[in-house]
Backbone as CSV, one residue per row, in Angstrom:
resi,resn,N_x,N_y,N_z,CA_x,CA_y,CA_z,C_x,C_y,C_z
1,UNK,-15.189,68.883,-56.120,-14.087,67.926,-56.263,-14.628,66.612,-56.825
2,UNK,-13.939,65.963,-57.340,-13.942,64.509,-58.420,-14.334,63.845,-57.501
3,UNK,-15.302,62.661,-57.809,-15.640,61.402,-56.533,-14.415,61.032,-56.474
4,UNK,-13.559,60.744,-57.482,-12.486,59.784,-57.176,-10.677,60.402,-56.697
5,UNK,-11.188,61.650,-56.191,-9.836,62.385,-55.796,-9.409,62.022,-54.196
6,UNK,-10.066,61.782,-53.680,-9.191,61.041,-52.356,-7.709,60.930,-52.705
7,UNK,-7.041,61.321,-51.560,-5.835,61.091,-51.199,-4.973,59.644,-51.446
8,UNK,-4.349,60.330,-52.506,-3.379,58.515,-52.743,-2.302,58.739,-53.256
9,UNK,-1.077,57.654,-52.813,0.137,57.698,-53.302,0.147,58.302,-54.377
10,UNK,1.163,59.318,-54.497,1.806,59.744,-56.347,1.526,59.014,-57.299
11,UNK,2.376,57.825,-56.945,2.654,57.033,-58.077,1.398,56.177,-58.689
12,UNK,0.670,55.945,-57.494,-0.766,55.140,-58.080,-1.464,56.037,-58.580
13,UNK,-1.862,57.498,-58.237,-2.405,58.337,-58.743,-1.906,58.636,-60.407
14,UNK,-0.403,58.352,-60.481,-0.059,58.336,-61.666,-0.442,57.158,-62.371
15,UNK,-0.430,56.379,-62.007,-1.281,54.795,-63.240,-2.216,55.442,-63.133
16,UNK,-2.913,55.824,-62.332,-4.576,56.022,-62.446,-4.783,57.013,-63.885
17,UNK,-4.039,58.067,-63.576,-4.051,59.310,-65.173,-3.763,58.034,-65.851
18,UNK,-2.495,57.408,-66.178,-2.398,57.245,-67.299,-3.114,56.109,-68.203
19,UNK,-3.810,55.039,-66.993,-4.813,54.508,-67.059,-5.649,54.836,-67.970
20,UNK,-6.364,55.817,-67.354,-7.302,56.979,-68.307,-6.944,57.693,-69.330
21,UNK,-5.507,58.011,-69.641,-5.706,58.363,-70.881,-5.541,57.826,-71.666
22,UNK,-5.052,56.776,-71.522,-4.604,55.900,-72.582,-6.061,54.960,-73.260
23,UNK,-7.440,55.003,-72.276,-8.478,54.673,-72.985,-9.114,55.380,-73.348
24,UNK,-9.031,56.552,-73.123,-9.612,57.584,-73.791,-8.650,58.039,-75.092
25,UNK,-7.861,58.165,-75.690,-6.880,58.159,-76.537,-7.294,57.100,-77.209
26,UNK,-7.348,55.971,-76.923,-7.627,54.832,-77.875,-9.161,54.748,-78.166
27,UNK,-9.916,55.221,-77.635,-11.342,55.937,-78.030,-11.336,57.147,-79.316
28,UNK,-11.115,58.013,-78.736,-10.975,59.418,-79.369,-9.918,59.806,-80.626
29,UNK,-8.701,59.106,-79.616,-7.582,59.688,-80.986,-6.742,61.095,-80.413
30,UNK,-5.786,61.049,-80.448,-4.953,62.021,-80.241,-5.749,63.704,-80.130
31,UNK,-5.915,64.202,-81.462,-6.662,65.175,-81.422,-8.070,65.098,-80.501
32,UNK,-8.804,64.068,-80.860,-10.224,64.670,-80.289,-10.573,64.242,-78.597
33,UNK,-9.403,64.191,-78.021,-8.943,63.954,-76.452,-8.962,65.535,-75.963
34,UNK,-9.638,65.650,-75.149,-9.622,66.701,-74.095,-8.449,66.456,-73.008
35,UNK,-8.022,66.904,-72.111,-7.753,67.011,-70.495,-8.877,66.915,-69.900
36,UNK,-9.894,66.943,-70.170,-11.496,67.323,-69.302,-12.017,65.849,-69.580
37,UNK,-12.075,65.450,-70.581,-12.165,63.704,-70.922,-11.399,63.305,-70.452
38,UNK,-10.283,62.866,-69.687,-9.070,62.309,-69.283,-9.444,62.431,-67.594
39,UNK,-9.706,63.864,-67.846,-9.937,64.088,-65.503,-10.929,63.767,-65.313
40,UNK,-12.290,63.296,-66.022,-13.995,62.635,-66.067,-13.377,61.294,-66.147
41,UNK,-12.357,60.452,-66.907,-12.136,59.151,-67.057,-11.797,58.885,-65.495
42,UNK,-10.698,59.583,-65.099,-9.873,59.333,-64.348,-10.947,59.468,-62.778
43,UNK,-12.000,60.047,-62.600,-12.895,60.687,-61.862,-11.600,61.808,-60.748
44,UNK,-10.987,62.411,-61.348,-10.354,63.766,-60.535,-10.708,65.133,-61.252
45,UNK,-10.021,65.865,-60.568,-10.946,67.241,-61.390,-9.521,67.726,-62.209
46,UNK,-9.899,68.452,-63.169,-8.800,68.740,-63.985,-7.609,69.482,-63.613
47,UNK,-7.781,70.664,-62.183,-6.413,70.877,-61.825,-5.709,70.059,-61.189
48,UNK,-5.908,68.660,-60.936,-5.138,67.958,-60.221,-5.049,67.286,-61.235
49,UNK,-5.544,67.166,-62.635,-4.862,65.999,-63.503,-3.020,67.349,-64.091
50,UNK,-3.780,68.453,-63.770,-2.771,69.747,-64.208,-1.433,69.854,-63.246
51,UNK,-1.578,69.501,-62.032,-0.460,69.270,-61.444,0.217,68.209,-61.573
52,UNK,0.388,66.752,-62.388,0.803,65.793,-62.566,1.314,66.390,-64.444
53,UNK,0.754,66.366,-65.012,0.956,67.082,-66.417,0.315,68.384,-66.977
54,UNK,1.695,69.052,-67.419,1.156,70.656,-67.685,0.372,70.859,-69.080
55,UNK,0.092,69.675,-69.818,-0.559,69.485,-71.318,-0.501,68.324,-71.918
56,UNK,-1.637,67.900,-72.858,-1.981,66.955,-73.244,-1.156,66.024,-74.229
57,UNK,0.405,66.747,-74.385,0.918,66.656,-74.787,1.999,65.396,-74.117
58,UNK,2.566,66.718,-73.281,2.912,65.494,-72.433,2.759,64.673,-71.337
59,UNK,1.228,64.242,-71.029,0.639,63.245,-70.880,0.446,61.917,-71.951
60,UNK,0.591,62.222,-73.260,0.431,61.418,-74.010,1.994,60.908,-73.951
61,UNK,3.040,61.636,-74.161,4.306,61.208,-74.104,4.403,59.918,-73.251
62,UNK,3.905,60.812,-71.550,4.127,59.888,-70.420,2.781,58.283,-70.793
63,UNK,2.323,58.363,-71.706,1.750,56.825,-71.478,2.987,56.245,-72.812
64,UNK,3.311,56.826,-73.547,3.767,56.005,-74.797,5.186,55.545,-73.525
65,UNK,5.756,56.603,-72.564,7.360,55.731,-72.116,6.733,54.979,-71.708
66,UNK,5.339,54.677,-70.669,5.107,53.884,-69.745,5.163,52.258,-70.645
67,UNK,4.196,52.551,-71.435,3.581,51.310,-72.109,4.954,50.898,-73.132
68,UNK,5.810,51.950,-74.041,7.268,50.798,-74.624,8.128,50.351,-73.348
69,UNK,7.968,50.756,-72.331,8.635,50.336,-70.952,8.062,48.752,-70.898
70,UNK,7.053,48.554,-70.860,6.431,47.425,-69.994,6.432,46.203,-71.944
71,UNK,6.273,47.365,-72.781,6.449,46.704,-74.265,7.541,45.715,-74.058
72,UNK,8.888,46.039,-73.710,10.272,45.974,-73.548,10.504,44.769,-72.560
73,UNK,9.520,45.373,-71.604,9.843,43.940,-70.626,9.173,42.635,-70.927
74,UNK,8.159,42.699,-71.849,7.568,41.461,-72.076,8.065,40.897,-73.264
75,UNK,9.536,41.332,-73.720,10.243,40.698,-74.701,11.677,40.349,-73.932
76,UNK,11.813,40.715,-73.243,12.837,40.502,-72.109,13.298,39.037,-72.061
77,UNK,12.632,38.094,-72.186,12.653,36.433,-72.024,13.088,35.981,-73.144
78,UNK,13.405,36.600,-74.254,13.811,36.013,-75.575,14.824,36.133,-75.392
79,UNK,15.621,37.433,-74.780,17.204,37.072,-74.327,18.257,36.320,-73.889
80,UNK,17.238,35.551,-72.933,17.612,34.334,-72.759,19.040,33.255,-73.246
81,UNK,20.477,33.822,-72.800,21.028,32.903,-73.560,21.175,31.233,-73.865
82,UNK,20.094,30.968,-72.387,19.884,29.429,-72.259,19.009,28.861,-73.369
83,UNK,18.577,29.816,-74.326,17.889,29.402,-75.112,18.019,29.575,-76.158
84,UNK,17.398,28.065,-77.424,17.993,27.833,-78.606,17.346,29.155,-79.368
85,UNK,18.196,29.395,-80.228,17.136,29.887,-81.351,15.656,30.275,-81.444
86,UNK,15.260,28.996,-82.132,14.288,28.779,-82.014,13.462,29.071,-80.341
87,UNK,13.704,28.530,-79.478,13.479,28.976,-78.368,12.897,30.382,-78.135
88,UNK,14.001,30.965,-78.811,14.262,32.701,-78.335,13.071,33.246,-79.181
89,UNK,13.070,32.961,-80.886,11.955,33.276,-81.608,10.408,33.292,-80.712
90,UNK,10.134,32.108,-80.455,9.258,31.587,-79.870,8.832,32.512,-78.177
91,UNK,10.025,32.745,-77.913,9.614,33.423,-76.561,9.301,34.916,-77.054
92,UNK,10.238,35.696,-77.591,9.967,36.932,-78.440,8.355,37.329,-78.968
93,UNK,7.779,35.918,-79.938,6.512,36.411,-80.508,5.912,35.811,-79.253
94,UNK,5.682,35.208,-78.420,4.992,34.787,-77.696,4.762,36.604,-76.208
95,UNK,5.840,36.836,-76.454,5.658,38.496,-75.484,5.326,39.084,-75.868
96,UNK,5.374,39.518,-77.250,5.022,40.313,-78.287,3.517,40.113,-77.923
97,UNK,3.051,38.923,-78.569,1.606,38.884,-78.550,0.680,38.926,-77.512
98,UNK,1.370,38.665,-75.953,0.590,38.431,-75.021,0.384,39.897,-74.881
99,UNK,1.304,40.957,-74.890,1.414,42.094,-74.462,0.273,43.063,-75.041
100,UNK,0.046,42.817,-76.626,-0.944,43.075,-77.146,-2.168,42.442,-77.192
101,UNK,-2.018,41.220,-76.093,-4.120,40.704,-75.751,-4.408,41.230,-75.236
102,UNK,-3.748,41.341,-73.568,-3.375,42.121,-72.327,-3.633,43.965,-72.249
103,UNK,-2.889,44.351,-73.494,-3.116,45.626,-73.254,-3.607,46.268,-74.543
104,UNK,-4.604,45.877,-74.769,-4.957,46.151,-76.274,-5.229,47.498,-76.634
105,UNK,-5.462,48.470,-75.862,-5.901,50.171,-75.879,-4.247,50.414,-75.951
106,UNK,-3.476,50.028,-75.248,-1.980,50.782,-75.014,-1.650,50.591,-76.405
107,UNK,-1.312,49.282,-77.462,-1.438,48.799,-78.297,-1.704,49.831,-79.381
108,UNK,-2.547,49.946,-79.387,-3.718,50.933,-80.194,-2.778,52.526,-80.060
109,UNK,-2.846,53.007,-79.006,-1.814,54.296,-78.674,-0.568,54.509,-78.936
110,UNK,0.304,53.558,-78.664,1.919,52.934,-78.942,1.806,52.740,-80.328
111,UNK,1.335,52.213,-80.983,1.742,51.828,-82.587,0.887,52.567,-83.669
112,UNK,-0.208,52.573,-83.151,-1.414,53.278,-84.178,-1.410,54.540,-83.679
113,UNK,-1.762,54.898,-83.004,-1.710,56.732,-82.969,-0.358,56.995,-82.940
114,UNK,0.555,56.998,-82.132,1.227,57.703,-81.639,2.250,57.792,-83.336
115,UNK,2.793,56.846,-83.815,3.044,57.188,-85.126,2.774,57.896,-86.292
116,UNK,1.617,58.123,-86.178,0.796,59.542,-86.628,1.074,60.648,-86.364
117,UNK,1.337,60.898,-84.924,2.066,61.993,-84.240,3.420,62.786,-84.778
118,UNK,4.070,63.199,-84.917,5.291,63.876,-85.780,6.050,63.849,-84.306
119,UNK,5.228,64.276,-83.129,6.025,64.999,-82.145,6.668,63.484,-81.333
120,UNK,5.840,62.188,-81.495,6.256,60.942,-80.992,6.631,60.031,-81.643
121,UNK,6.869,60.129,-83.473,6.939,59.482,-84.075,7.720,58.409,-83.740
122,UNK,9.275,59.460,-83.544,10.589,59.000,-82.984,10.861,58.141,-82.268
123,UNK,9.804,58.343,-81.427,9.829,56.897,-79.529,9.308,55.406,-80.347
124,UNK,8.241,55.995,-81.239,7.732,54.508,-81.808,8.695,53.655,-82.808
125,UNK,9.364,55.007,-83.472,10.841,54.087,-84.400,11.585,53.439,-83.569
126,UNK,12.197,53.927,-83.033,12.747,53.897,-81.920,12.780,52.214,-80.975
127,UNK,11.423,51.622,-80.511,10.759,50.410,-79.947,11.033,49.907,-81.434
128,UNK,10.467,50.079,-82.508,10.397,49.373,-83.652,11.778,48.821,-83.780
129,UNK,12.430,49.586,-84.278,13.924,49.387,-84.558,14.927,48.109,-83.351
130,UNK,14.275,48.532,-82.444,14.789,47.661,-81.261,14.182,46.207,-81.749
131,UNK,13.204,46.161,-81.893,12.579,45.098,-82.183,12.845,44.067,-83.361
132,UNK,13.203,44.800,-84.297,13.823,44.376,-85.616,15.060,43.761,-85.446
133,UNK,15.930,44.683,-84.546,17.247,44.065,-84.429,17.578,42.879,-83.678
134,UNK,16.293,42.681,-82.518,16.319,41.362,-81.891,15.741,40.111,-82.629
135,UNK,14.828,40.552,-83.703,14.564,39.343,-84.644,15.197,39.303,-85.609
136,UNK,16.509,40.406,-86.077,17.510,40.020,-87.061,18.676,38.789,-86.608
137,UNK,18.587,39.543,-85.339,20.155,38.608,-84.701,19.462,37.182,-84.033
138,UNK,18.069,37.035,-84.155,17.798,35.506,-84.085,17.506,34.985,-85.002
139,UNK,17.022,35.922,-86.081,16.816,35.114,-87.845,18.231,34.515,-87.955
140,UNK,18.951,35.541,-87.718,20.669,35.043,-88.323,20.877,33.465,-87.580
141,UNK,20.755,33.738,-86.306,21.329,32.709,-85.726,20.629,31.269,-85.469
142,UNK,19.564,31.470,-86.397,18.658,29.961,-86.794,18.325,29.436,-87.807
143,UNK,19.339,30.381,-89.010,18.979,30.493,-90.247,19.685,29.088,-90.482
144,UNK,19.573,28.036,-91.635,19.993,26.936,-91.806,21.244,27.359,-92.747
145,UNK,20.916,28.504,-93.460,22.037,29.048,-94.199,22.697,30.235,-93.726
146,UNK,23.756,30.603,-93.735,24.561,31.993,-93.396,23.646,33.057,-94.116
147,UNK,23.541,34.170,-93.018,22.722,35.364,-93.652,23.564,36.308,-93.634
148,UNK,23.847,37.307,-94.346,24.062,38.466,-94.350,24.069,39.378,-93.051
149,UNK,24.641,40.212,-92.825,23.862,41.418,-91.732,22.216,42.157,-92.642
150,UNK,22.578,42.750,-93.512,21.880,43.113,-94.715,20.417,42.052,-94.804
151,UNK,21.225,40.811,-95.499,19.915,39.925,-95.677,19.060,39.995,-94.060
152,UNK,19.577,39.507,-92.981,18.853,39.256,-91.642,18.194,40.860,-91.002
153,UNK,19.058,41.647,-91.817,17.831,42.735,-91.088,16.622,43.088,-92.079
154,UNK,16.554,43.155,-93.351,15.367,43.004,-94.196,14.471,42.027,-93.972
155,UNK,14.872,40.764,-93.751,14.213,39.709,-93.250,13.219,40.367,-92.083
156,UNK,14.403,40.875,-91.297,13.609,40.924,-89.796,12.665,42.001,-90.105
157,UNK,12.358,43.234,-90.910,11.840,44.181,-91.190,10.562,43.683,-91.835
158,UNK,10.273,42.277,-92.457,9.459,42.094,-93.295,8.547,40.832,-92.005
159,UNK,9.300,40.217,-91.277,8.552,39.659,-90.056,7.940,40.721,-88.854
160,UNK,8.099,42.007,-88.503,7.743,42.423,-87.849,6.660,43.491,-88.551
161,UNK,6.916,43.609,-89.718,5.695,44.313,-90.448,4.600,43.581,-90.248
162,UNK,4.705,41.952,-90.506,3.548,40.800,-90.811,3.248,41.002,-88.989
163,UNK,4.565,40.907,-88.478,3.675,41.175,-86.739,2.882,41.409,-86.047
164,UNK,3.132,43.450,-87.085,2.338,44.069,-86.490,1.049,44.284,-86.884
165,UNK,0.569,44.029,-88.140,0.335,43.441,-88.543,-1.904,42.094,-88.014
166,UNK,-0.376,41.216,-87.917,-1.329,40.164,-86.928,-1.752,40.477,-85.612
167,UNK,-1.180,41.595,-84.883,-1.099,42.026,-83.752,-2.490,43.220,-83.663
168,UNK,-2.368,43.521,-85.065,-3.517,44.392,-84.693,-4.593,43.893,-85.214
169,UNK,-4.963,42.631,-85.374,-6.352,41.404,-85.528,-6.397,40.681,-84.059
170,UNK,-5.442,40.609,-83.652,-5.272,40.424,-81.861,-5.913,41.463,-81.046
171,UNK,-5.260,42.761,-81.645,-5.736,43.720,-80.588,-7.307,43.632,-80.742
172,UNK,-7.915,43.746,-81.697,-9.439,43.809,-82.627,-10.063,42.577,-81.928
173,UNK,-9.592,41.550,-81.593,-10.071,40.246,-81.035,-10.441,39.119,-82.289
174,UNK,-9.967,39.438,-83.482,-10.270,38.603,-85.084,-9.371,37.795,-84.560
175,UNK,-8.966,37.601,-83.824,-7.587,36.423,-83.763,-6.993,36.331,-82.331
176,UNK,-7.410,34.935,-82.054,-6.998,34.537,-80.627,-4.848,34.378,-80.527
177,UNK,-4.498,34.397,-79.325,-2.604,34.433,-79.557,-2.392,33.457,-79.887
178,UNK,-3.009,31.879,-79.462,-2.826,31.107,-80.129,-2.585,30.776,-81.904
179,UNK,-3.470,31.153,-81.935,-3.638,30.990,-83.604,-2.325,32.126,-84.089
180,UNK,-2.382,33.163,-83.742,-1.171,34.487,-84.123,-0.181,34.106,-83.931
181,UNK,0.199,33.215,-82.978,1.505,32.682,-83.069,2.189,31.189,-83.842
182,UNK,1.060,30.843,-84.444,1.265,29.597,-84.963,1.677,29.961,-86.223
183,UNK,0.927,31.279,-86.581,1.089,31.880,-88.093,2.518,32.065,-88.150
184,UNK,2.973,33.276,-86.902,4.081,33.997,-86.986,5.669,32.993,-86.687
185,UNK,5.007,31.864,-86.068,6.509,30.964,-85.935,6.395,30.403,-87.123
186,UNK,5.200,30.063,-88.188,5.698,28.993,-89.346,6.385,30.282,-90.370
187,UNK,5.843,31.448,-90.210,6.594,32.490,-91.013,7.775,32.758,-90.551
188,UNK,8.212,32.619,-89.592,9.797,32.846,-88.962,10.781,31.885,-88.847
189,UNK,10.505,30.585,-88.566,11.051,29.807,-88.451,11.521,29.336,-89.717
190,UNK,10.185,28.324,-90.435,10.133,28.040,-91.583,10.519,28.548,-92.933
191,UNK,9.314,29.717,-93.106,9.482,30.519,-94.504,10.786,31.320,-94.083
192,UNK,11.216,32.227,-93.234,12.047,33.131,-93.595,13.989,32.719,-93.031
193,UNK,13.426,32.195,-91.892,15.083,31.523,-90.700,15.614,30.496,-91.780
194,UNK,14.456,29.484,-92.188,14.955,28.347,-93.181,14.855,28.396,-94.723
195,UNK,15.419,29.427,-95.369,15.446,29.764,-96.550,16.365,28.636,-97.270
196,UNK,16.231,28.154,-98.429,17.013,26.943,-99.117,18.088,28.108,-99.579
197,UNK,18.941,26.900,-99.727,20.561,27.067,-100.280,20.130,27.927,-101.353
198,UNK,21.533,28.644,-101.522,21.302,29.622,-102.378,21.662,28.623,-104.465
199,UNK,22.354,27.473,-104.156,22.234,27.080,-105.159,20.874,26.563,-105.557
200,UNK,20.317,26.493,-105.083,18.703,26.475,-105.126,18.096,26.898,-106.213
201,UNK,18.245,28.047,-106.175,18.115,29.480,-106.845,18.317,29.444,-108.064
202,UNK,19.558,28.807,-108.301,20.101,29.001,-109.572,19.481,28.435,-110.852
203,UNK,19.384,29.038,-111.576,18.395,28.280,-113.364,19.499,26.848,-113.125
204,UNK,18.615,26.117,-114.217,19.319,24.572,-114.510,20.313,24.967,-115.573
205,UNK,21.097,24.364,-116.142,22.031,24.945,-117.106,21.234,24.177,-118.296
């Protein structure tokens, strides 16, 4: 038996797997992950990582709900209707980014592998898409000019690309949150929320 199989709640026993696979996954990579690497991470023996998940499959599933779960809640504060706009931007990349200092292997699994995956692609569109639509409907609503539905969700598609982006020089440690967020509010606020009048635009006659 595993040094570390002692008797313990379900549920902690369950962080504990998913603990472990999720750094071993962000080591290895989808494919070159065992169950046998995962029950050595975890120090249990592999039929007890087998009674919690029947394949490596969906064990990987169960870290991607865990981690867009906790993704989700650390954007939670941008909702905020007490807060301006700007505010909301600001709280949004500020969860965004902490979430990825904090959990930089989950990070790595959630956006970089698991999108690779065909069989999880979906869960990661899925968080993405969510994400887009909460920085469309605050682009819109801080924009100095009227946006489109159209214009504010391309917008928002082209700020969360740069996101993710900066997020993964965060995860890497090339870039402290400070600095990542100074980038990502003068790109949100500034360059994209405060776009000039559209007569702007227009040639001189």
């Amino acid at each position: 038996m595993a040094s570390g199989s002692k008797r313990l709640p379900r549920a902690v026993r369950e962080q504990q797997m998913l603990d472990a696979a999720v750094e071993v996954f962000s080591d290895n990579g989808y494919h070159g992950t065992s169950m046998d690497a995962i029950a050595a991470r975890a120090q249990i023996s592999k039929p007890m990582l087998y009674l919690y998940y029947n394949s490596k499959e969906e064990l990987f599933a169960a870290c991607i709900r865990r981690d867009a779960g906790a993704f989700a809640e650390a954007l939670a504060p941008a909702g905020d209707p007490g807060l301006t706009p700007r505010e909301q931007v600001q709280a949004a990349l500020v969860g965004f980014l902490t979430f990825v200092d904090t959990h930089r292997r989950s990070w790595m699994v959630l956006y970089r592998q698991a999108i690779g995956q065909q069989a999880f692609a979906s869960e990661v569109r899925t968080t993405r898409e969510r994400l887009i639509a909460l920085a469309a409907a605050l682009l819109a609503a801080g924009s100095r000019v009227p946006m489109t539905d159209r214009e504010a969700h391309l917008t928002a598609v082209a700020l969360v690309g740069a996101g993710e982006a900066v997020a993964d020089r965060v995860a890497g440690g090339e870039i402290d949150v400070a600095d990542a967020l100074d980038v990502l509010m003068d790109m949100a606020w500034y360059g994209l929320a405060g776009r000039k009048p559209a007569e702007a635009h227009e040639p001189t006659a």
